[in-house]
C-alpha positions in Angstrom: 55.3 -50.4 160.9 57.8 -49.8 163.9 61.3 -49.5 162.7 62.9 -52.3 164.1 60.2 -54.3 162.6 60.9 -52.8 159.3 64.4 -53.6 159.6 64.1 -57.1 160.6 61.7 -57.5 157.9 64.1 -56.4 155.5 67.0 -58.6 156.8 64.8 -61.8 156.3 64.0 -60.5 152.9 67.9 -60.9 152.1 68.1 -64.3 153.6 69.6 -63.3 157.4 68.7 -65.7 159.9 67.7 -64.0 163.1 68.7 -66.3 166.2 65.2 -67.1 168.4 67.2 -67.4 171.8 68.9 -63.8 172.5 72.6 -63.4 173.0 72.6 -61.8 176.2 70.5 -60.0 178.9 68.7 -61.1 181.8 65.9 -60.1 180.3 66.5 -62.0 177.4 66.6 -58.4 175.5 69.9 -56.5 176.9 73.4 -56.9 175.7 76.8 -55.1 176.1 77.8 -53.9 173.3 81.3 -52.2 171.8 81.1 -48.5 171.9 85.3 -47.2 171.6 88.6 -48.3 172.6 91.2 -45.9 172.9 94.8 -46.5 173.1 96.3 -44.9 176.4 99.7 -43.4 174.4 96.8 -41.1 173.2 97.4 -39.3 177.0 100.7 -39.2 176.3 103.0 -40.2 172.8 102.9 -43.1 170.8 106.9 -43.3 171.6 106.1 -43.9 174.9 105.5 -47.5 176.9 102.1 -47.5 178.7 100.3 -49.6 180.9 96.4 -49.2 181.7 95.6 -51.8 184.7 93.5 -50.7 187.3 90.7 -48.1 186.3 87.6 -45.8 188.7 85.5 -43.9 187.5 83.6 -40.7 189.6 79.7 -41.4 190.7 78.4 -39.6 187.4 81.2 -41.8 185.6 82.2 -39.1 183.8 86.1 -39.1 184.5 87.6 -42.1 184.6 91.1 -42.8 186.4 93.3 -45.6 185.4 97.2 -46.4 187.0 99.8 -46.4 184.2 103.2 -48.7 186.4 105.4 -47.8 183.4 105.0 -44.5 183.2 104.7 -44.0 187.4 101.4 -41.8 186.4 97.6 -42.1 186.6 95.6 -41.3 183.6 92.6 -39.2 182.8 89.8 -39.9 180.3 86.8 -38.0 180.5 83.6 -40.8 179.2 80.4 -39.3 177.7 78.0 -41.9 175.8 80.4 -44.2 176.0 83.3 -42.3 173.7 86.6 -41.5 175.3 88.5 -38.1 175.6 91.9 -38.3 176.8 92.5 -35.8 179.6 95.9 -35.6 180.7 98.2 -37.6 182.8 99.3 -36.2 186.7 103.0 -38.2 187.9 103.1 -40.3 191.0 106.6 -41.1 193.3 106.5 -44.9 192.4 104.5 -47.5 190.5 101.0 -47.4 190.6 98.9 -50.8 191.3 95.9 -49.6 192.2 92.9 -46.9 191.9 89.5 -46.3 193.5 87.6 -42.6 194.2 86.0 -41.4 196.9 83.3 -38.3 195.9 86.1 -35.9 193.9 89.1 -37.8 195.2 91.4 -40.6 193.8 92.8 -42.7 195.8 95.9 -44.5 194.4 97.9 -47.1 195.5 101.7 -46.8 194.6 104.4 -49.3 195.0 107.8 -47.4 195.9 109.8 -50.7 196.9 113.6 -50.5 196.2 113.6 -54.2 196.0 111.2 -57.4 196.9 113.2 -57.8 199.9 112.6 -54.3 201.3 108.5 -53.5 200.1 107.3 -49.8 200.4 104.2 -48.2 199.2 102.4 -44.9 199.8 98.4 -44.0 199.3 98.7 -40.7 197.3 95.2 -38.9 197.6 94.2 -36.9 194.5 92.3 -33.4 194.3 90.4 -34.7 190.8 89.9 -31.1 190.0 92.5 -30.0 190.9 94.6 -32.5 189.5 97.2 -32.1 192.6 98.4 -34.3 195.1 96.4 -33.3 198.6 97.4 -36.3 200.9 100.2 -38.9 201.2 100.1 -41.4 203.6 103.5 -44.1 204.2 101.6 -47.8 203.7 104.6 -49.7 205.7 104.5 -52.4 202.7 104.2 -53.3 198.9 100.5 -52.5 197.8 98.6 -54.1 195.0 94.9 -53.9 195.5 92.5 -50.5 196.6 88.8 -50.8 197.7 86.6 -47.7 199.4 83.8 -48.8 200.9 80.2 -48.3 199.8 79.7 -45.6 203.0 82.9 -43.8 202.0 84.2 -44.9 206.0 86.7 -47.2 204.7 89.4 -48.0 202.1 91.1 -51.1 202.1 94.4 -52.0 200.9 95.9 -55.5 199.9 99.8 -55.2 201.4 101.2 -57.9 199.2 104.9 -57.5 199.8 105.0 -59.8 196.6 107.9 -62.4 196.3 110.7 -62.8 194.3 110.3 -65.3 191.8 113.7 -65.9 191.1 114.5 -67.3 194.3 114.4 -70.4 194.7 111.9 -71.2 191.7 109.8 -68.3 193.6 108.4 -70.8 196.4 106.9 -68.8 199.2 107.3 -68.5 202.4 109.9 -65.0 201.7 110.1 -62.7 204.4 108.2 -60.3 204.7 104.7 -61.0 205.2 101.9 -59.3 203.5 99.4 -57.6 205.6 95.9 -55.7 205.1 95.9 -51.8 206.2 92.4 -50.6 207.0 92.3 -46.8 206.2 89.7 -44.5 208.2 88.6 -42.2 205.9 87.3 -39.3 208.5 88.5 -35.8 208.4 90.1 -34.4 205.8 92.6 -36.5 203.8 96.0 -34.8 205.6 94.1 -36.6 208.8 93.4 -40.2 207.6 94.8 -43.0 209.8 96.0 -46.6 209.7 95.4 -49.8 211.0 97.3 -53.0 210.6 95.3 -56.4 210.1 97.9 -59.3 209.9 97.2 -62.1 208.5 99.4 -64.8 208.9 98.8 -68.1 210.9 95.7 -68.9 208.8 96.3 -70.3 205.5 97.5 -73.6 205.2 100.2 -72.8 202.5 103.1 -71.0 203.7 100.9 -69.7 206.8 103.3 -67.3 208.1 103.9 -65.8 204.4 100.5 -64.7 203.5 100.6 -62.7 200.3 97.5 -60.0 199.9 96.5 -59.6 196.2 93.1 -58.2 195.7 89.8 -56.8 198.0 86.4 -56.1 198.2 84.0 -55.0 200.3 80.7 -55.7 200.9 77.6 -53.4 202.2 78.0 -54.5 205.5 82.0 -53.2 205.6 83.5 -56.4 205.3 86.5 -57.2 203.2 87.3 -60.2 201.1 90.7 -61.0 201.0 92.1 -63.4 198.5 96.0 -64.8 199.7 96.5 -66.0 195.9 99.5 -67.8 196.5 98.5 -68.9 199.7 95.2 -70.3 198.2 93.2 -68.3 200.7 90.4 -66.2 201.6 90.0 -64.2 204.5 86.8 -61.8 205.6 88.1 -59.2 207.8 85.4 -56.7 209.7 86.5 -52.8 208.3 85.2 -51.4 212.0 87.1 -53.6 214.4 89.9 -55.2 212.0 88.6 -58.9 213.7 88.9 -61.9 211.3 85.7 -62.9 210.4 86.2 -65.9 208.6 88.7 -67.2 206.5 89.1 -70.6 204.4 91.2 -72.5 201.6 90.4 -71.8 197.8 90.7 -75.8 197.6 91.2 -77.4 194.0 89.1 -77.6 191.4 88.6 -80.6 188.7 87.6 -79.4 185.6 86.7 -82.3 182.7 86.7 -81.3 179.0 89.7 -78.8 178.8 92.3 -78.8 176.4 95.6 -79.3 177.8 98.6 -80.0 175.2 100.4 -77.1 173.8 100.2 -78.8 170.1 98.7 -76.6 167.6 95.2 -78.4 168.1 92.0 -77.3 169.9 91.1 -80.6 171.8 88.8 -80.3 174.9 88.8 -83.9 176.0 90.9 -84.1 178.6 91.2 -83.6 182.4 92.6 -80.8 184.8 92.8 -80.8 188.9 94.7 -77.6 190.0 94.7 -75.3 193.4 92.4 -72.5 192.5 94.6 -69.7 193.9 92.1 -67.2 193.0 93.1 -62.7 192.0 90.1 -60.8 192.2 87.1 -61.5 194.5 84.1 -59.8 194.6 81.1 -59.5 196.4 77.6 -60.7 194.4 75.6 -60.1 197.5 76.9 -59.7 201.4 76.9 -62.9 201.9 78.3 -64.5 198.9 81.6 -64.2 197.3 82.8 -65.0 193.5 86.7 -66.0 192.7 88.4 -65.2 189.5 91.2 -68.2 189.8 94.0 -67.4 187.7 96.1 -69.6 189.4 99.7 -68.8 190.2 103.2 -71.3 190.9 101.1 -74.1 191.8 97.9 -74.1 190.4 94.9 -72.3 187.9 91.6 -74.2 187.4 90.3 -71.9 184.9 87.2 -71.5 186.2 85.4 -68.8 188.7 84.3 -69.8 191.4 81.2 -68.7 193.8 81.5 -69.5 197.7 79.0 -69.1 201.0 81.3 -66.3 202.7 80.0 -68.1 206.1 80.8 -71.5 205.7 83.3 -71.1 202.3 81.2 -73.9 200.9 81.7 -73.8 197.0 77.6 -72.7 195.1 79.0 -72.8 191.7 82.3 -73.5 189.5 82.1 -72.8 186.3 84.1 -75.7 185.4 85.0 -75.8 181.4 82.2 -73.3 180.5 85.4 -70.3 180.3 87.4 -72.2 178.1 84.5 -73.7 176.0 83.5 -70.2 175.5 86.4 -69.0 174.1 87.0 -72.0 172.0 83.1 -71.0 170.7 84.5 -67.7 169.5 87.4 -68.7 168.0 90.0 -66.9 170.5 91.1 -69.8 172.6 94.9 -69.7 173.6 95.9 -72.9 172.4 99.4 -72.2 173.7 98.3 -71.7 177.1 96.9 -75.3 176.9 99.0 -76.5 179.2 99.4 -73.4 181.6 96.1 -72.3 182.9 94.2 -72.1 179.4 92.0 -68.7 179.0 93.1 -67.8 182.7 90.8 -66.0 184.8 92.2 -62.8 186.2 90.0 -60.2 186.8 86.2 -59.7 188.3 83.6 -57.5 189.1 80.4 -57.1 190.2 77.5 -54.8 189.4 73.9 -53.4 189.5 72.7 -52.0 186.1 69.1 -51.1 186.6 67.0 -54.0 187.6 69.5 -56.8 187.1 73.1 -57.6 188.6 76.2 -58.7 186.7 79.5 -60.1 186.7 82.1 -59.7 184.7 85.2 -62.1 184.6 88.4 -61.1 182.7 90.2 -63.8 180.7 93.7 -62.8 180.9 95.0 -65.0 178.0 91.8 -65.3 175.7 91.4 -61.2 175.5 87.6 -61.7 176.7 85.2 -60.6 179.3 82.6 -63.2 179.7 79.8 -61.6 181.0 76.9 -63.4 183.6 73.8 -62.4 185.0 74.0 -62.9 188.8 70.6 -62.0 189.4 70.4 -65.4 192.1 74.3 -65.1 193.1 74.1 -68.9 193.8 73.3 -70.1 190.3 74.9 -67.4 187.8 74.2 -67.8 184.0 76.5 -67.0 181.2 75.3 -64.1 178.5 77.8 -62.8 176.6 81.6 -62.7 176.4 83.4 -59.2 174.9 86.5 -59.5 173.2 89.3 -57.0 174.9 92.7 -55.6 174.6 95.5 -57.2 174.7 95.5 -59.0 178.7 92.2 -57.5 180.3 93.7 -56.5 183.6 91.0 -53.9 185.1 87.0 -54.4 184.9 85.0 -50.9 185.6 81.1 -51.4 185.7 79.8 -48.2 185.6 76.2 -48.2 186.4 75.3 -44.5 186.2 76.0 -44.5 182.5 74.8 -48.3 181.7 78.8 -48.7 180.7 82.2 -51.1 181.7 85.3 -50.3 181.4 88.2 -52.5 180.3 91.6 -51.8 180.7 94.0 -53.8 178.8 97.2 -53.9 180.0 100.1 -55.3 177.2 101.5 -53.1 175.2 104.1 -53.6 172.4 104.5 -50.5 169.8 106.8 -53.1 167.7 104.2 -56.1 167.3 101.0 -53.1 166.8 99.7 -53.9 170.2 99.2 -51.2 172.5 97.4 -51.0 176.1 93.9 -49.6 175.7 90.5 -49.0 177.1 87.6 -50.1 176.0 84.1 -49.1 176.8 80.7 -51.1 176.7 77.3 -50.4 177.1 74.1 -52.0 177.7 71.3 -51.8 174.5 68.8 -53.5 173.3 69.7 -53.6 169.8 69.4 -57.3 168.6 72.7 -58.6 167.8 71.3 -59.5 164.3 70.9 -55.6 163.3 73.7 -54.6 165.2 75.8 -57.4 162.7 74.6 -55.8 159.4 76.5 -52.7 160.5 79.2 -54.7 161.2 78.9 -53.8 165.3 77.9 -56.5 167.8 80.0 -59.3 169.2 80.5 -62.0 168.2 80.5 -61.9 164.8 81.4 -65.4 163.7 81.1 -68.8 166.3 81.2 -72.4 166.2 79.3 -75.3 167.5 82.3 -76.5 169.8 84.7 -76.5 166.6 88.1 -75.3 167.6 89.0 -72.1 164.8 91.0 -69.0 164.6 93.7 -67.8 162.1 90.9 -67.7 159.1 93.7 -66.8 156.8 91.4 -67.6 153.3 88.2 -67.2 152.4 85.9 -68.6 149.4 82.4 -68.8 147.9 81.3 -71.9 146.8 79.8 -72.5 143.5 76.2 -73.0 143.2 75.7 -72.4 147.1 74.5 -69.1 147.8 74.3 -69.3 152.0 77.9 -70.6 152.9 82.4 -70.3 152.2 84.6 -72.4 153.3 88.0 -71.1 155.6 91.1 -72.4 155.3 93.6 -72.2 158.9 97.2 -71.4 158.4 100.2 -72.8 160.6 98.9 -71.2 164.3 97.2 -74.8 163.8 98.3 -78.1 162.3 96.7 -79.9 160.2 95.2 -77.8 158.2 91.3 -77.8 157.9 89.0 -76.2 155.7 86.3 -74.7 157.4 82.2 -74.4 156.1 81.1 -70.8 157.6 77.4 -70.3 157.7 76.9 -66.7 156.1 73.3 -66.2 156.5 73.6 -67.3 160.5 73.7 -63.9 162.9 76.6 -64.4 164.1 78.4 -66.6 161.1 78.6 -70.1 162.3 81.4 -72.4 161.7 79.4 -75.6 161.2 81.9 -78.1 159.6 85.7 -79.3 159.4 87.6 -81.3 156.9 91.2 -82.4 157.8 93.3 -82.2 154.9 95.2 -85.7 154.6 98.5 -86.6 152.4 98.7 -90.0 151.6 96.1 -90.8 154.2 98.1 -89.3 157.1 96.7 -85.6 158.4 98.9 -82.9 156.8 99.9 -79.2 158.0 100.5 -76.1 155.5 100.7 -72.9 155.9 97.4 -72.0 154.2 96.9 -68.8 153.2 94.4 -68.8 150.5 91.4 -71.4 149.5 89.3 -71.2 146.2 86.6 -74.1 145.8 86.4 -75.6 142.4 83.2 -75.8 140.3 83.2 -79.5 140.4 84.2 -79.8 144.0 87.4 -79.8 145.8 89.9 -77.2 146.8 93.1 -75.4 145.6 94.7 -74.3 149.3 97.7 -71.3 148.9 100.4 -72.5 151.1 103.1 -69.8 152.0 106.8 -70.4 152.1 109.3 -68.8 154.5 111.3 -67.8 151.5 114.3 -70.5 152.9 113.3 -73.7 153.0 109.4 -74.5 152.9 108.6 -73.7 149.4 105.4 -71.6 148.2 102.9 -74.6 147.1 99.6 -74.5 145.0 97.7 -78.0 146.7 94.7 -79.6 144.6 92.7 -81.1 147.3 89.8 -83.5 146.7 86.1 -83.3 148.6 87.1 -85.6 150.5 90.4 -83.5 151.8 93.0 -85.5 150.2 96.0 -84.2 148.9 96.0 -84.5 145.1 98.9 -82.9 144.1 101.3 -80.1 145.0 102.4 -77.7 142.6 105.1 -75.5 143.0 106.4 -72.6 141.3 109.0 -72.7 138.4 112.6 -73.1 140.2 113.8 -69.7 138.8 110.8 -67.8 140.3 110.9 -69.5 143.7 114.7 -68.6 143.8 113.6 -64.8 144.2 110.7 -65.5 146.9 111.2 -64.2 150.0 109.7 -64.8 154.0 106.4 -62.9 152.2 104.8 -65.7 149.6 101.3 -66.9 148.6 98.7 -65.0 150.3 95.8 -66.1 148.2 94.4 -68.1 145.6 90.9 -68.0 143.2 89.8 -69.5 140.2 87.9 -68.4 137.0 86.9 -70.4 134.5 85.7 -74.2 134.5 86.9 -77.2 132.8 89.9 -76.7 130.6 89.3 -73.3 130.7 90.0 -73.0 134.7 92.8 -70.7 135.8 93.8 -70.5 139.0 95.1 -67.0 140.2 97.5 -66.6 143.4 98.6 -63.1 145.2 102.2 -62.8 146.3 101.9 -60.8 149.4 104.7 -58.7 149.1 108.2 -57.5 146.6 109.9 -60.5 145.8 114.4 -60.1 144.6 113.5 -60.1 141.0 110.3 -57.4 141.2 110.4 -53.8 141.0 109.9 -51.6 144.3 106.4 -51.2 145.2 105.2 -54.1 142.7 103.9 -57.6 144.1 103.2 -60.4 141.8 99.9 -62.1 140.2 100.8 -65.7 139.5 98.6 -67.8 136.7 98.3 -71.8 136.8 96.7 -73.4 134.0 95.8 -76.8 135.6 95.0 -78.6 131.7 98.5 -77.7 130.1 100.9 -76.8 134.3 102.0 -73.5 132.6 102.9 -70.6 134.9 102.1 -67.3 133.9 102.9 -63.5 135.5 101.7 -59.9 135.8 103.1 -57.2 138.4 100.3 -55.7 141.0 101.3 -52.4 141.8 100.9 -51.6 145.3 99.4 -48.6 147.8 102.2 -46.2 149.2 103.4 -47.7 152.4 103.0 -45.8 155.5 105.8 -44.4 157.4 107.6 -47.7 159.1 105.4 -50.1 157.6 104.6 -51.8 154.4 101.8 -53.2 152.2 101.3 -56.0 150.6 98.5 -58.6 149.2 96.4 -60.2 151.2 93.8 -62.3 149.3 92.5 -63.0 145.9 88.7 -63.7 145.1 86.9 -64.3 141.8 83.8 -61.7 141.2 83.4 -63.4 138.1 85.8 -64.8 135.1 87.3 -61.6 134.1 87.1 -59.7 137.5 89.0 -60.5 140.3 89.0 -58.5 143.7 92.2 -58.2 145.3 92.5 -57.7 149.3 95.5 -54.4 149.5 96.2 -53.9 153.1 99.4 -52.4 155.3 100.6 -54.1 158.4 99.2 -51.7 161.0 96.9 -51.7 164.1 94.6 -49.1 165.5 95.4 -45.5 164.8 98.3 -46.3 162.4 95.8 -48.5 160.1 95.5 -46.7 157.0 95.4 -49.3 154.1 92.5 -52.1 154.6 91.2 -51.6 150.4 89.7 -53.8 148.0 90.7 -53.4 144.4 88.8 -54.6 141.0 91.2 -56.2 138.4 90.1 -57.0 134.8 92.0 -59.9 133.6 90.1 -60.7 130.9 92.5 -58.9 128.3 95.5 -59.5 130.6 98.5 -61.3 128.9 100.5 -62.5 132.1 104.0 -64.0 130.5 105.9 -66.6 131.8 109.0 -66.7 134.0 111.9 -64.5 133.0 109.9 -62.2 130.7 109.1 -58.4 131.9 105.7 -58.9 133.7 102.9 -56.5 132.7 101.6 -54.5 134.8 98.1 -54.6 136.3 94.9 -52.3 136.2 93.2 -51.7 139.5 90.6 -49.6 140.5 88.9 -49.1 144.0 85.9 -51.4 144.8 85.6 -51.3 149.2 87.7 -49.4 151.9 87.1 -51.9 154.3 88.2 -49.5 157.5 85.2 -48.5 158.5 83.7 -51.7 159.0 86.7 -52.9 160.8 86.1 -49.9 162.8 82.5 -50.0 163.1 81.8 -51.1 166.7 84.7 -49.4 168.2 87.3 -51.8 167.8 91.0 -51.1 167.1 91.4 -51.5 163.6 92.5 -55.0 163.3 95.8 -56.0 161.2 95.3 -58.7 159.1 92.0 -58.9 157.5 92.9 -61.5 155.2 90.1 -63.1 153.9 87.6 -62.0 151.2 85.1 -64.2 149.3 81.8 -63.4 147.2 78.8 -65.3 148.3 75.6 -66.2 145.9 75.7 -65.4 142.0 73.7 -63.3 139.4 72.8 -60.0 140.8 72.2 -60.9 144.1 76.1 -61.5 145.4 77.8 -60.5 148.6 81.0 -59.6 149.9 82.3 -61.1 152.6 85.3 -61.0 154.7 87.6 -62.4 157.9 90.3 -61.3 160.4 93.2 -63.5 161.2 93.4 -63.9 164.8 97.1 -65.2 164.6 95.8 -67.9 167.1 95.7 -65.6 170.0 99.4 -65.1 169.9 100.3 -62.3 170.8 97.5 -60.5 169.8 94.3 -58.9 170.0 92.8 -62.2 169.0 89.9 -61.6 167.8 88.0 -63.7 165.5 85.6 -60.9 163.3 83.1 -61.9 160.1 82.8 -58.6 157.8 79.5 -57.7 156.4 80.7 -56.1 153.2 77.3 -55.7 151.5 76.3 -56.5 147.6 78.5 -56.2 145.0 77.9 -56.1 141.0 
């Protein structure tokens, strides 16, 4: 029997459900899939504030060069199977914006503008073995966007001379125009020359202020231009710098977008905005695609396909961006009324019989992914969760990889500007899941989620949990996750209600009961929303809430309930809860294991003792689940992303001989031994360790159980964003 027919086999033997259409490929067998991401400090020092936007790579795409604008460098990463190397940084005299190579050079555009009012820029050519500076060449203006052409005759640069958006409200026209410079690349680099292409007179905003952001050029050496404020495009010919064409973005109307900044997912409504498109590329010489992000006056969200000729719009994508990332459970909610998942970047490539495009959600940390096999009718594949703000998309063909560069970095929230690297396979995305590698992991059938902050099996039911959201959302839902499904599927919601009004808690932790219904965790801040155990009904009505005894929630602090499970059944139930971290009253490096008895309301207390915490950070509780009635598995984890990750652990903790006392009384202390390190699935496919894997719950019963687990997302706010389903395997 063939191996991947051995495997399969064995996956349906344990109850997986294999989807029948594929997740991606034109050939309905070829995906991209996660290979590494590597923080670009790693060229440098983790003290220092980097930026990777704009990346090339060399024809065997083995070096790939990416501008850092913070640290006025370029980068160096050599690639090989899709694993980075970091390579060293070289110093250029300004800000870099953009990048593109040319056999073993690098061309690199860098901004040296004193001010907005006075723009300057340089090309600074690169020896790439040499690592030295061979050529610089004055660009007269501000650049932002590189492009060599296919022949290696031509590079041309977008000469923005970008406006100041703190005068008045940043409305264009401000003096100076932008411009495009047409480089002739004969000769050696000390002899390139320059020509000037204006292009002002022809848009039909702020015509004599056209604004240059981003270019492209076609195999028959014509450039796309987009004027993003200006809601423009302009096709220039490289050889004799004559205007070609040129034509308005126009508006788009999109139907079924969400757009109230109000803590709920709610596609139903209605957005007409000015496309004012960033990139532009070429899917075949005669066709152009728009990434619209939008700028002062507009952002449809959508990408946008036009006849170059005639600048007739072939295809919008209309709602499918944002419905995509609502799908995966990384939708932007707080962009809802801003642009939404805001479409930045594109490119456009040839991987071995088929052609792609790639479109950069700026906001939504995705890369939706289409084949563009007939450029007039694209159709969506995949989308690839990114770094924080996807800024650069490198297709590399030669080595069946792309390339994101994700530009936001912030050392104090954990998130730091990265690379990541994809390649194409033909691994099913069901076996790449059981390794816990593949995206997506978990989706939805149109049912807004994110910030899974709980997790629980449900008695008697062997193929699904339930999720509970905390506060990035309001009102709190419980959520039914499909385990079996490849990827998990969110297939139900139930609003929880308070005296028949929909209610909002910080829910941190959800246990279902053997007879049905809920207990939800809610965290306090430690000031004035109190840490609440709420009974909930079936039917998602509030029974009760129960809160702590007044002289415990005295000492609580910003760092409360953080889980909740329940052993027992009847008048026997307990319900156990996780304090995530030290409260006043505990003992350094001690959290707290709170018992309810629900027959008799008696509190009850024993002291966790916690992991070392690493250097800067801390660790605390994350999540309580019942194995059985005298085991509970408790989710230990620190507060660090990526390379500084070093506590992701599940313990085992025997309460069945544990005496927890009640308030006041010194609090025994707790057992715990080692039952999953839960790093190396959260690193599995390349990622960036996440943060906050928060959720854990044990699926079936008997011998044939499994563990489970989920990422918060914190909503998308400012963060990776990423919605991720852990395949923990059986557990005893």
């Amino acid at each position: 029997m063939p191996r991947t027919v051995r495997v399969v086999a064995g996956l349906l033997a344990c109850g997986l459900t294999i989807p029948v259409a594929p997740p991606a490929g034109a050939t309905g067998t070829e995906r991209f899939q996660r290979v590494d991401t590597m923080p670009v400090f790693r060229n440098s020092s983790a003290a220092e504030h980097t930026a990777a936007e704009i990346a090339a790579a060399t024809q065997d795409g083995r070096t790939v060069v990416y501008t850092d604008s913070p640290g006025r460098r370029i980068g160096f990463t050599e690639v090989r199977d899709g694993k980075f190397t970091p390579r060293g940084t070289l110093a250029v005299p300004g800000e870099p914006t953009s990048v593109d190579v040319l056999g073993r050079l690098a061309l690199v555009a860098v901004n040296t503008s004193p001010s907005r009012a006075t723009p300057s820029g340089v090309l600074v050519v690169v020896d790439l073995d040499r690592r030295a500076v061979v050529a610089t060449h004055d660009l007269g203006g501000q650049p932002d966007s590189i492009d060599v052409s296919k022949d290696g005759r031509y590079a041309a640069v977008a000469i923005e001379n970008e406006r100041d958006e703190d005068v008045n409200d940043g409305e264009i026209p401000q003096a100076p125009a932008g411009f495009l410079t047409v480089v002739d690349l004969k000769g050696a680099p000390t002899a390139w020359t320059q020509r000037r292409v204006e292009l002002t007179g022809i848009a039909e905003v702020a015509p004599d202020d056209p604004e240059p952001e981003y270019v492209s050029i076609n195999g028959r050496n014509q450039v796309a231009v987009t004027l993003q404020e200006n809601n423009h495009i302009a096709v220039v010919d490289l050889r004799s710098g004559a205007l070609v064409t040129h034509f308005s973005a126009g508006t788009a109307t999109v139907h079924g977008v969400d757009t109230a900044d109000d803590g709920r997912i709610d596609p139903s409504r209605t957005t007409t905005a000015a496309r004012e498109p960033d990139a532009v590329a070429w899917l075949d010489d005669r066709t152009l695609g728009t990434a619209d992000e939008g700028d002062y006056r507009g952002g449809s969200r959508t990408w946008t396909v036009f006849d170059a000729a005639s600048g007739r719009v072939v295809f919008s994508s209309g709602n499918e961006l944002d419905r995509l990332a609502i799908r995966q459970g990384q939708y932007p909610d707080g962009r809802s009324d801003n642009k939404g998942v805001e479409p930045e970047g594109l490119a456009v490539a040839t991987f071995g019989r088929h052609r792609y495009a790639f479109v950069g959600l700026e906001r939504a940390n995705l890369v939706a992914v289409y084949d563009v096999d007939d450029p007039r009718r694209p159709k969506f594949l995949q989308a690839l969760p990114t770094g924080v703000g996807p800024e650069g998309l490198l297709p590399i063909p030669a080595t069946g990889t792309l390339v994101v560069s994700a530009e936001e970095d912030s050392a104090g929230d954990g998130v730091r500007s990265s690379l990541t690297s994809y390649r194409l396979t033909r691994t099913p995305l069901a076996l790449s899941l059981q390794r816990n590698q593949g995206t997506p992991s978990i989706v939805s059938d149109g049912i807004g989620f994110g910030a899974l902050s709980g997790l629980s099996g449900i008695p008697g039911d062997h193929r699904n949990v339930v999720a509970v959201t905390d506060n990035a959302y309001s009102p709190t839902r419980v959520l039914t996750v499909d385990t079996l499904a490849a990827p998990a599927k969110v297939r139900a919601e139930l609003i929880l209600t308070k005296d028949g009004q929909p209610v909002g808690y910080d829910g941190e932790g959800i246990a279902a009961r053997r007879g049905g219904g809920y207990w939800v965790a809610s965290e306090g801040d430690g000031k004035k929303v109190p840490n609440l155990l709420v009974e909930v009904d079936r039917s998602g009505a509030v029974v009760r809430e129960v809160p702590l005894p007044a002289t415990v929630a005295a000492t609580a602090t910003g760092n409360g309930f953080e889980g909740v499970a329940v052993t027992g059944r009847g008048a026997g139930e307990q319900v156990w809860l996780a304090v995530q971290r030290e409260w006043k009253a505990d003992r350094p490096g001690q959290a707290t294991l709170a018992r309810f008895t629900p027959a008799t309301g008696q509190w009850a207390f024993a002291a966790y003792p916690l992991d070392a915490a690493p250097a800067g950070g801390w660790v605390g509780l994350s999540e309580v689940t019942a194995l059985d009635d005298r085991t509970l598995l408790v989710l230990e984890r620190d507060n660090q992303r990526g390379d500084a990750a070093a506590t992701k652990k599940v313990y085992r903790v025997d309460v069945g001989a544990l005496a927890p006392v009640a308030a006041g009384e010194p609090k025994p202390v707790v057992a715990k031994a080692p039952a999953r390190d839960l790093l190396p699935a959260l690193k599995a496919d390349g990622a960036t360790a996440h943060d906050k894997v928060e959720g854990l719950a044990v699926v079936g019963f008997g011998p044939l159980r499994r563990l489970v687990g989920v990422v918060d997302n914190d909503g998308v706010d400012d963060a990776p964003g990423e919605s991720v389903f852990l395949r923990l395997g059986w557990i005893r």
